[in-house]
C-alpha positions as CSV (number, residue, x, y, z in Angstrom):
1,X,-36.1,64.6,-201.7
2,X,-32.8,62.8,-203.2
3,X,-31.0,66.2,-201.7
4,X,-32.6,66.0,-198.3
5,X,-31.5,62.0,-198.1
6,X,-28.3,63.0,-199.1
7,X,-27.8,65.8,-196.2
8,X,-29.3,63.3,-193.5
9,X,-26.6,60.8,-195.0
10,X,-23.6,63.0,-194.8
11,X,-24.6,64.3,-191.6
12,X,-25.2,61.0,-189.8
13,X,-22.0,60.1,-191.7
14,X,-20.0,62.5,-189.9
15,X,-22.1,63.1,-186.5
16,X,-22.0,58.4,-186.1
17,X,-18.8,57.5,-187.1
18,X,-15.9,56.5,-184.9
19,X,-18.6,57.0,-182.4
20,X,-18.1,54.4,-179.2
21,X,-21.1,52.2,-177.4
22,X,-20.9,52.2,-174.0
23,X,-21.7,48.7,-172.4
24,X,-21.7,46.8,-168.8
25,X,-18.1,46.3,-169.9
26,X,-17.3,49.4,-168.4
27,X,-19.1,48.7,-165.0
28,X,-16.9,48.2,-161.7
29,X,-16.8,44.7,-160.4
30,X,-16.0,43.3,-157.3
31,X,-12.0,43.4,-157.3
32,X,-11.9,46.0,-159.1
33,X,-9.2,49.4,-158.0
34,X,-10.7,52.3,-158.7
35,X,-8.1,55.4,-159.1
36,X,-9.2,58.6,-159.4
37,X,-8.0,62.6,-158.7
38,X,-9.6,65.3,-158.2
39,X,-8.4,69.0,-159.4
40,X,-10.7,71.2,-157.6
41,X,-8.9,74.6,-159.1
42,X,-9.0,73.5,-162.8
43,X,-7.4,75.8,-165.5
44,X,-7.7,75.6,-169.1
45,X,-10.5,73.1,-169.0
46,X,-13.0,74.3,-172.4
47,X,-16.4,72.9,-172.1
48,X,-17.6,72.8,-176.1
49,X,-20.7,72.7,-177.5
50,X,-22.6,69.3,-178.4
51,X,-21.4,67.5,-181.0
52,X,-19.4,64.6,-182.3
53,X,-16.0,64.0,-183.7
54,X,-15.0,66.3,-181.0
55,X,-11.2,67.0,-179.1
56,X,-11.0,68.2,-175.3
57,X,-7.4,68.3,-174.2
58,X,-7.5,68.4,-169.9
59,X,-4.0,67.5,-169.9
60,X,-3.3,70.4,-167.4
61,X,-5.3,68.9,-164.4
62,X,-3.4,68.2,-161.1
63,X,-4.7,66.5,-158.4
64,X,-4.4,64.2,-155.6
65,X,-5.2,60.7,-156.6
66,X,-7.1,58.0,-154.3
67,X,-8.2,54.6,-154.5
68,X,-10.8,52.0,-153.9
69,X,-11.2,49.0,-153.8
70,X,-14.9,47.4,-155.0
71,X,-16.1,44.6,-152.0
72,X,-18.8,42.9,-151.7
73,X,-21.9,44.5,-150.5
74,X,-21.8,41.9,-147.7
75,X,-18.6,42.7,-146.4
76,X,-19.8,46.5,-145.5
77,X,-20.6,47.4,-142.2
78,X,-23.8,49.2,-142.9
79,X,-24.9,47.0,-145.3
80,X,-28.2,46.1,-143.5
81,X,-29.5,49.7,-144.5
82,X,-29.1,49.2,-148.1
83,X,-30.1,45.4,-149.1
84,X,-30.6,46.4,-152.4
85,X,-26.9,46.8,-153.1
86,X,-24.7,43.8,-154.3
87,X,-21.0,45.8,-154.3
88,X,-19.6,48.5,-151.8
89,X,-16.3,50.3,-151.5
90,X,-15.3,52.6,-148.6
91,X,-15.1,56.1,-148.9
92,X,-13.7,58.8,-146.3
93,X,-15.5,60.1,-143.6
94,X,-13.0,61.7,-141.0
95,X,-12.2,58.1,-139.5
96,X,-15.8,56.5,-138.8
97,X,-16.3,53.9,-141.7
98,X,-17.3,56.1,-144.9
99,X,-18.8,53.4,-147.0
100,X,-20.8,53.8,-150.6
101,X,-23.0,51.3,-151.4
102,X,-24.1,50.5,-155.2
103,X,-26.6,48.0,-157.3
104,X,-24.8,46.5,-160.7
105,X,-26.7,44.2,-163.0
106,X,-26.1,44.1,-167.0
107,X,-28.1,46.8,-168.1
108,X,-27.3,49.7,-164.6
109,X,-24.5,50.5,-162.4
110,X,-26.6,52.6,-159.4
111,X,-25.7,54.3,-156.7
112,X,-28.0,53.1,-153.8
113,X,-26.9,55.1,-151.1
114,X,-24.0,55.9,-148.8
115,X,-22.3,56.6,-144.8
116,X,-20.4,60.2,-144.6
117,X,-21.3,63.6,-144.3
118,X,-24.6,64.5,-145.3
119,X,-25.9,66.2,-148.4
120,X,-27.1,69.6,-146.9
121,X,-23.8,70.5,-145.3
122,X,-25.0,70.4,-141.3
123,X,-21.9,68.6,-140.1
124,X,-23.2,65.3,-139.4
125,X,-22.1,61.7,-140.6
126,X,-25.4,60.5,-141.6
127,X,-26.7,57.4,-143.3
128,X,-27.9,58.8,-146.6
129,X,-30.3,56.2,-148.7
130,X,-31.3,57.2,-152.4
131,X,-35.0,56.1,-153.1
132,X,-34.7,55.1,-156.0
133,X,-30.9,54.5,-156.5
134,X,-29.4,56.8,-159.1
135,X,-28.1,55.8,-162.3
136,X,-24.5,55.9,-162.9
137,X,-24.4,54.6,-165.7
138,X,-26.4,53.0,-168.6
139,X,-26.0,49.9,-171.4
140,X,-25.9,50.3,-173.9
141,X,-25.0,54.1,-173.8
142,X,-25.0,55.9,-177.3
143,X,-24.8,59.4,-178.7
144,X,-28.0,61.2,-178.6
145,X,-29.4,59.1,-175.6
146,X,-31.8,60.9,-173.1
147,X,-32.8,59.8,-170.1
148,X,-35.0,61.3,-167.1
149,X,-34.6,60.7,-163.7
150,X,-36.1,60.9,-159.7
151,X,-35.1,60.6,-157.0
152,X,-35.4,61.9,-152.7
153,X,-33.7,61.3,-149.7
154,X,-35.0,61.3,-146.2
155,X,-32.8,61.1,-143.3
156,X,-33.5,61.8,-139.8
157,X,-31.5,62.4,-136.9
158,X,-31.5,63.4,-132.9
159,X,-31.5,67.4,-132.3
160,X,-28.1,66.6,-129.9
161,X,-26.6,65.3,-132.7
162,X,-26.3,68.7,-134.6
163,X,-23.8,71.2,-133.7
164,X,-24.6,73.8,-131.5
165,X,-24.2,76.6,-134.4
166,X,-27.1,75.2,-136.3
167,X,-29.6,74.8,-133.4
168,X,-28.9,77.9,-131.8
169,X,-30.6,79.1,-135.4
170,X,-33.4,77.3,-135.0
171,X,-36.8,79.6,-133.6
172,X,-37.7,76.5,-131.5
173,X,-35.9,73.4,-129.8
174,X,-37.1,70.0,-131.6
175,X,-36.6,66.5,-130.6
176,X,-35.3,65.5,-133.8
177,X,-34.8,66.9,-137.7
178,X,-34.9,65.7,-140.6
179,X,-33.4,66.8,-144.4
180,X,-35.5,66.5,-147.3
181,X,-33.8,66.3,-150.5
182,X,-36.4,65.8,-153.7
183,X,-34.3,65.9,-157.2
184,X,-35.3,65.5,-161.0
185,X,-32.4,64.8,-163.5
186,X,-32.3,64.7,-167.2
187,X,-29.4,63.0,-169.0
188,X,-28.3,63.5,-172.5
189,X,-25.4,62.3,-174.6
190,X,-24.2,64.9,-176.4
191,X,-21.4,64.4,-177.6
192,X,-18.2,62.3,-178.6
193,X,-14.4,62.0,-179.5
194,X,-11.5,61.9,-177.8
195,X,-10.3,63.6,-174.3
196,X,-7.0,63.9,-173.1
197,X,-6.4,63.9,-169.2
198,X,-2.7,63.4,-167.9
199,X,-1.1,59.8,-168.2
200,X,-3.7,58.8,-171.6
201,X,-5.8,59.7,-174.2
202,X,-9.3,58.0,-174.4
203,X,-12.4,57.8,-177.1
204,X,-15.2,58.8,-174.6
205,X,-19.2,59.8,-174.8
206,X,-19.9,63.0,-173.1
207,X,-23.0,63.3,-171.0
208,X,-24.5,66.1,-169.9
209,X,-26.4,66.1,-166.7
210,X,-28.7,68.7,-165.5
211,X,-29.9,67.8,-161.8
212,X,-32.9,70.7,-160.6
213,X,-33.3,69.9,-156.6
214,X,-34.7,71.3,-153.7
215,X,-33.1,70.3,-150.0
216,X,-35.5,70.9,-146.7
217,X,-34.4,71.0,-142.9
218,X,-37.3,70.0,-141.1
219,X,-38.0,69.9,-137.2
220,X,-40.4,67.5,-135.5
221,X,-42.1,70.2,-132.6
222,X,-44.7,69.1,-130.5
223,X,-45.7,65.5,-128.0
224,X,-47.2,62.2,-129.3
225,X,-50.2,62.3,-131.6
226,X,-49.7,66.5,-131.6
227,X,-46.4,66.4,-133.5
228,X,-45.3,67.7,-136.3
229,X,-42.8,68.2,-139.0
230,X,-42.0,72.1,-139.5
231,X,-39.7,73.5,-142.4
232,X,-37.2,75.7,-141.0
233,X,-35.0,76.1,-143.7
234,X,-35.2,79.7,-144.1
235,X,-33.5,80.0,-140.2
236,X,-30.9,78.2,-141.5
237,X,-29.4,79.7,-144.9
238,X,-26.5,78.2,-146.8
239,X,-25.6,77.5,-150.2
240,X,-26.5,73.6,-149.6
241,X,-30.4,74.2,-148.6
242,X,-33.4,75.9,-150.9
243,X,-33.5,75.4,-154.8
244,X,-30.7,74.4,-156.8
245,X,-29.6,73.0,-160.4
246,X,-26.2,71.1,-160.9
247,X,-24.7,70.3,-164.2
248,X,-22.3,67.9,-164.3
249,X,-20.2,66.7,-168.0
250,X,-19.2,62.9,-167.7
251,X,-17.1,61.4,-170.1
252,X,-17.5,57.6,-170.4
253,X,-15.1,55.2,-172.0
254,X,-16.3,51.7,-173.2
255,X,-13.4,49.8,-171.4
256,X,-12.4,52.1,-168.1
257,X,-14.4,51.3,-165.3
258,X,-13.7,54.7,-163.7
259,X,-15.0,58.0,-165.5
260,X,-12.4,59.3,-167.6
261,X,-13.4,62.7,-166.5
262,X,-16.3,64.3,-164.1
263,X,-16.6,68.1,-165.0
264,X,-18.8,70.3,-162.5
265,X,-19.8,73.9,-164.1
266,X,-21.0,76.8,-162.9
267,X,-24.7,77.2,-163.1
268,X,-24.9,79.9,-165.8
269,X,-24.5,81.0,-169.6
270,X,-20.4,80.5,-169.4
271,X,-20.9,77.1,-167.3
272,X,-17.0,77.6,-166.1
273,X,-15.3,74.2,-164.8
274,X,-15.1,74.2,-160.8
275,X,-14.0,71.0,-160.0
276,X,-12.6,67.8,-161.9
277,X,-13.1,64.4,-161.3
278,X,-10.6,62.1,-163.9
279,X,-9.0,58.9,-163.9
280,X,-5.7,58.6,-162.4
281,X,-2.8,57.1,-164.4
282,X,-0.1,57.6,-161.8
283,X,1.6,60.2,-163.3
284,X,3.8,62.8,-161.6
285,X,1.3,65.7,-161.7
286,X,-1.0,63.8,-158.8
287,X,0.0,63.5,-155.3
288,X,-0.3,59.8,-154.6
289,X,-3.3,59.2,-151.4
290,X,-4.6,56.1,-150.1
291,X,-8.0,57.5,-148.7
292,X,-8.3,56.3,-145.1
293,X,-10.9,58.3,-143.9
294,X,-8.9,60.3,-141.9
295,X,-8.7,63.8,-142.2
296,X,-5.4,65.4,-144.1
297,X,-4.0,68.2,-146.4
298,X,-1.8,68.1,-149.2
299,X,0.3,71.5,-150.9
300,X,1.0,70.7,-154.2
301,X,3.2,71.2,-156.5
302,X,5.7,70.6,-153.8
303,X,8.3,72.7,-153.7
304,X,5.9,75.4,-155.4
305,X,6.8,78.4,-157.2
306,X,4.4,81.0,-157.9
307,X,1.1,79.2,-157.0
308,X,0.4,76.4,-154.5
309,X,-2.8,74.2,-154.5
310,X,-3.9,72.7,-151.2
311,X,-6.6,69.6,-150.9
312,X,-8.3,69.3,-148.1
313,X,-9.2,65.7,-147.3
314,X,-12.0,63.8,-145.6
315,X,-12.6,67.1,-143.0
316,X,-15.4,67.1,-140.9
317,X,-17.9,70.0,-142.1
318,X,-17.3,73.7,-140.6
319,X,-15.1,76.2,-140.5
320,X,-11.9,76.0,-140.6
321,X,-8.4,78.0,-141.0
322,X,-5.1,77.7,-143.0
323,X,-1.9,79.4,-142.6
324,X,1.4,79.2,-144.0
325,X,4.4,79.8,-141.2
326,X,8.2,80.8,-142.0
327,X,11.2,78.9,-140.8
328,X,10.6,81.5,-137.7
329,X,7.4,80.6,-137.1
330,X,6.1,84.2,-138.5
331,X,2.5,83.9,-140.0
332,X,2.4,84.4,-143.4
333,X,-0.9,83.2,-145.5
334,X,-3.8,83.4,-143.5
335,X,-7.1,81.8,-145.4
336,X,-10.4,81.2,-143.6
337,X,-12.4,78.6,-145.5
338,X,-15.8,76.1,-145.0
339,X,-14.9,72.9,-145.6
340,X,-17.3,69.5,-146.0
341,X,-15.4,66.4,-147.2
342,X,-12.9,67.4,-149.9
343,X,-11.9,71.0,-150.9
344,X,-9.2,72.2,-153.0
345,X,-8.2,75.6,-153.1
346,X,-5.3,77.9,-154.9
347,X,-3.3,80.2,-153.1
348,X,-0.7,82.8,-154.5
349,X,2.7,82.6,-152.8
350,X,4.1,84.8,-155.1
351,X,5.6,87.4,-152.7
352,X,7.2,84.7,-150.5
353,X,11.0,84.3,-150.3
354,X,12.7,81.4,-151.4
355,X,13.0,78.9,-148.2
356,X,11.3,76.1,-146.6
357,X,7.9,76.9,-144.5
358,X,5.3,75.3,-142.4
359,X,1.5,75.2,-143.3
360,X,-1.7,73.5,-141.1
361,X,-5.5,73.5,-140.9
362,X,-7.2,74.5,-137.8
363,X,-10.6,73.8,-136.6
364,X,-13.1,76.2,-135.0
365,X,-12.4,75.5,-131.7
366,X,-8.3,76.0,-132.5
367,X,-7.2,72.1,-132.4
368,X,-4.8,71.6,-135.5
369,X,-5.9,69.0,-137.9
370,X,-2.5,68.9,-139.5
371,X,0.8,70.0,-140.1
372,X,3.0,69.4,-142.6
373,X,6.4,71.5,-144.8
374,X,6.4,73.3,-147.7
375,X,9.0,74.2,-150.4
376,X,9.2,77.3,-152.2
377,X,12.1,77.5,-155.0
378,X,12.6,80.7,-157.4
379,X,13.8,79.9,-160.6
């Protein structure tokens, strides 16, 4: 018995201490900047076991860093579709008011729902409520916490307001559809220590989330008391729609009010890092943005030597193209990609020559978004 107390001491010994709390301290308040980047090709991220005590070094992310500013709910212009928020902060949505609406008290910081592109991918800007909000963040937050959570959206739109490359999938011509989006998300604190990121060092909690969801296109067929709702999901396809599980690592500081780092994984055994989410402390690895809503690319590093990154910013979803042009205007990288919001991808320049070139993004239709110079040095 006196051995068993003794192993439960040691380990809680070594498992509790230098462990943080999380509390409301760390929630956003109305004045608040928030500055964050977003790597969305990270390399030589390590996502470890649980555990505490623990060292994650992310000091090789690069990305382009935005900001926002936390308003009053009040002062959004949507705000009338989501009374139960009390702070908003605008968001980009190609130029039409992207605006994210959230519910803070001293215990929650929830997201209650938000204007942009919506969540399955169709190429709308949609007014996207969460019933209930989602949780954000919790206090007090401790190691070993677990917490489950629900939630669905329901959003319903016009059929003319859907491009003509999803309705011309569609077996029958409704008046209006509808996504259905039904999610169940378990939480759990699984660790602690200390994370590097660029610009800072932090002691953080590490959550683990684990979101299983299911996302519906329904069309509403039929007149007056004969209508109907009528899942056509199948017609449509696409990685957004059917089953899916996300899982997410957040690391949490107990003074920073943004996350110190947002890690999504692939959805199997080696869970490898696609994108990351950190806090930006203005150092010279992040391209500096101010997110207007407007649609933009940025090549980074810039000049580049071997490898380039390129973020795509605030696009409308579709399909879209990206080349890279010589001084002669000679194509020279040519990179179809589907983009929704914010994208980053990698691209080897490896076998171009030393000089200055020309890269844009073109839409579907052929109109160019953007274009803007690149440098590439030898060394």
């Amino acid at each position: 018995m006196k051995k068993t107390l003794l192993f439960l001491f040691t380990f809680l010994s070594i498992h509790l201490t230098g462990q943080i709390t999380v509390t409301s301290a760390s929630f956003p308040a109305i004045g608040d900047t928030l500055r964050t980047a977003v790597d969305g090709v990270p390399e030589g991220i390590e996502i470890t076991g649980p555990g505490g005590n623990q060292t994650w070094d992310f000091s090789s992310l690069q990305g382009v860093s935005a900001e926002r500013l936390v308003r009053l709910a009040s002062e959004g212009a949507n705000v009338d579709l989501f009374p139960n928020a009390n702070i908003f902060f605008p968001v980009g949505a190609n130029g039409i008011g992207g605006e994210s609406y959230a519910s803070v008290n001293t215990s929650r910081y929830q997201l209650v729902g938000y204007v942009g592109p919506d969540p399955a991918n169709l190429g709308i800007i949609a007014r996207v409520p969460f019933s209930p909000p989602i949780v954000e963040r919790r206090s007090p937050m401790n190691f070993f916490d677990v917490n489950n959570t629900d939630y669905s959206i329901l959003v319903t739109f016009p059929t003319d307001s859907l491009p003509g490359s999803i309705t011309n999938d569609l077996p029958i011509v409704p008046d209006s559809v509808r996504l259905r989006v039904a999610a169940s998300r378990t939480d759990v604190v699984d660790g602690w220590g200390t994370l590097t990121i660029p610009g800072g060092t932090y002691e953080v909690l590490r959550e683990k989330r684990t979101e299983i969801r299911e996302t519906l296109v329904e069309a509403r067929v039929g007149i007056g008391p004969f209508a109907t709702w009528v899942d056509v999901t199948e017609f449509l396809g696409g990685g957004f729609l059917g089953p899916d599980t996300l899982t997410t690592y957040v690391f949490v500081n107990d003074q920073e009010k943004e996350n110190i780092a947002v890690v999504t994984v692939t959805n199997d055994d080696d869970e490898t890092p696609l994108t990351v989410t950190y806090k930006s402390n203005d150092v010279i690895t992040n391209v500096q943005y101010v997110n207007t809503g407007r649609a933009d690319l940025f090549a980074y590093p810039n000049p580049a030597i071997n490898n380039v990154r390129i973020n795509f910013l605030n696009i409308t979803p579709g399909n879209y193209t990206f080349r890279i042009f010589n001084i002669l205007g000679k194509e020279v990288v040519n990179k179809e990609y589907q983009i929704s919001g914010d994208r980053t991808v990698g691209i080897d320049i490896d076998t171009l020559q030393k000089g200055t070139y020309l890269y844009n993004l073109t839409d579907a239709k052929g109109k160019i978004l953007k274009t803007k110079r690149l440098m590439v040095i030898r060394p």
